[in-house]
C-alpha positions in Angstrom: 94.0 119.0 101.0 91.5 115.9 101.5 91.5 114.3 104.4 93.1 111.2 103.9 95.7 112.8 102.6 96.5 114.6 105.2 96.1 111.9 107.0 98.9 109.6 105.0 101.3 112.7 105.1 100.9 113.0 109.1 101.5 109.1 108.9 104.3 109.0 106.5 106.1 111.9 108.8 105.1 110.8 112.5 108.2 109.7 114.5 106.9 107.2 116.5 109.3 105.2 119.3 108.5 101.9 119.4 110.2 98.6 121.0 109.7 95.6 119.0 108.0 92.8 120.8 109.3 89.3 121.5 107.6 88.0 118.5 108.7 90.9 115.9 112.1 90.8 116.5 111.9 86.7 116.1 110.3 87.7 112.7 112.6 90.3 111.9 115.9 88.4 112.6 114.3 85.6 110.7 113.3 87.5 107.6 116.5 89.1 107.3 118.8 85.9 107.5 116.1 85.0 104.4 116.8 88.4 103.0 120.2 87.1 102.8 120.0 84.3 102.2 118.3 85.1 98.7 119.9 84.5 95.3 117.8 87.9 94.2 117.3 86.5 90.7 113.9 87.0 89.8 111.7 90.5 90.1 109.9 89.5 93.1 113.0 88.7 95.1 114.9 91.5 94.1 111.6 94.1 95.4 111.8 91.9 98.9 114.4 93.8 100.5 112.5 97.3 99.3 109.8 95.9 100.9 111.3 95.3 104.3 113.2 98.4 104.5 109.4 100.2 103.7 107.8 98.5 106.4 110.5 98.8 108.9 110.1 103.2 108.8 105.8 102.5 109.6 106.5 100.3 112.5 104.7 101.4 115.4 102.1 103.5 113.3 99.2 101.0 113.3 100.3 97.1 112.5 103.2 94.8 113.5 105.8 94.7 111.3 105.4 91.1 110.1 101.8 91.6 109.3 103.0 95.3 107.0 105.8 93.0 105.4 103.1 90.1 104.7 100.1 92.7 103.1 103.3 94.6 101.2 105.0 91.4 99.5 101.2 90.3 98.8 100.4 94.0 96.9 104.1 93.2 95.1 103.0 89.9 94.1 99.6 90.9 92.4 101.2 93.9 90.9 104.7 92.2 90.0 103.7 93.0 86.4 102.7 96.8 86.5 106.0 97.0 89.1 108.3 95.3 86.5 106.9 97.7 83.7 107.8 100.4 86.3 111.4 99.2 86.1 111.5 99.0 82.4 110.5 102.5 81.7 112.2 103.8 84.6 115.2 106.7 83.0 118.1 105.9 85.5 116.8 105.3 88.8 114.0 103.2 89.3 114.4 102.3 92.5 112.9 105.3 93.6 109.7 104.9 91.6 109.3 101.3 93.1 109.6 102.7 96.6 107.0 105.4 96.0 104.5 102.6 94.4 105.1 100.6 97.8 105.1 102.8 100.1 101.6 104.4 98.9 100.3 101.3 99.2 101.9 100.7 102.8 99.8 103.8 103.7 97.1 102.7 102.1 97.1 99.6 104.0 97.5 101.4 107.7 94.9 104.0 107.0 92.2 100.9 106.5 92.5 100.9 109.8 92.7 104.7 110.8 89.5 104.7 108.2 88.0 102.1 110.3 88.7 103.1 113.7 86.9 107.1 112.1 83.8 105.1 111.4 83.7 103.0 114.2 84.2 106.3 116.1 81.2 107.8 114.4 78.9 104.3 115.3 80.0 104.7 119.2 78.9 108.4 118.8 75.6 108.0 117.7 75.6 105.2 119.5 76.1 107.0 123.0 73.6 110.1 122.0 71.0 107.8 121.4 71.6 105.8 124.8 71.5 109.1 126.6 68.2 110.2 124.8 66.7 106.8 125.8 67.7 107.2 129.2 66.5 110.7 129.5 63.3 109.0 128.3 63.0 105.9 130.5 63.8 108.7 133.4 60.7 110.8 132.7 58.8 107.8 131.9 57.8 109.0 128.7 56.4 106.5 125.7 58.6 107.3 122.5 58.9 105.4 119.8 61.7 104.9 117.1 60.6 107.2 114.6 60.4 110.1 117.8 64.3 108.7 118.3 64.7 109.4 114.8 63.4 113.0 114.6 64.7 113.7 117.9 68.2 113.1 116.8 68.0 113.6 113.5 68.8 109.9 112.5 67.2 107.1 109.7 65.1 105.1 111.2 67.2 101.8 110.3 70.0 103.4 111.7 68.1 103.8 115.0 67.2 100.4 114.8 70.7 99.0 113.8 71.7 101.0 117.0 69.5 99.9 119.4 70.2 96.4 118.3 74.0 96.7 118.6 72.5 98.1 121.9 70.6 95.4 123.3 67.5 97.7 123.7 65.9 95.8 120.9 65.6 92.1 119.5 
């Protein structure tokens, strides 16, 4: 199975206990009075409550809730179209297929910053094996350059340079 997939499935399933804070329980006790408060008459309106009942299960895995409800009723919005043809062709229960569509993108949304956090993960590696290597270096008082670095590690040259930069070791 890919990766990422794996990765959505170990989201989709993780039981996570989590205490809303101050703020998201202002939002949630806000939203839902809206919630109510709607008339449910067009497409959009009627998807809202699918929406919050979707982001409510991911809380905890990654975002606040209001910021999961916010990216999920913007995805409904620029897909109302595709979503509405969903519920045409739909046989019986279309519900179902809406929540599936929604929910993938819910996933898709938290695993930005699962994908993210990986690369920014793989950065701070490289990042820390080429600090060690030039403090090894600066230790035996050896001359190196960054094409040495490169070989040495078995990293571009830009990348290197883009490294030592982030670093501070070079202007």
């Amino acid at each position: 199975m890919d990766e990422r997939l794996e990765l959505i499935e170990k989201l989709k399933n993780a039981k996570v206990e989590y205490e809303l804070t101050e703020e998201e329980r202002a939002f949630k006790n806000r939203y839902e009075k809206e919630l109510k408060a709607l008339a449910l008459e067009n497409t959009y309106e009627k998807m809202l409550p699918i929406v919050y009942k979707l982001a409510k299960e991911y809380v905890g895995k990654g975002e606040l809730l209001q910021d999961i409800v916010q990216e999920a009723n913007l995805y409904v919005l620029e897909n109302i179209e595709r979503l509405e043809g969903i519920m045409s062709r739909e046989e019986g229960d279309f519900i179902k297929a809406l929540e599936d569509d929604i929910e993938r993108m819910i996933c898709e949304y938290l695993m930005l910053d699962v994908t993210t956090a990986m690369e920014n993960r793989k950065v701070l590696d490289k990042l820390n094996q080429l600090l060690e290597a030039v403090e090894s270096l600066k230790e035996q008082n050896a001359e190196y350059s960054v094409e040495d670095l490169s070989e040495f590690l078995d990293i571009e040259v830009n990348e290197i340079e883009n490294l030592l930069r982030i670093a501070g070791e070079m202007e």
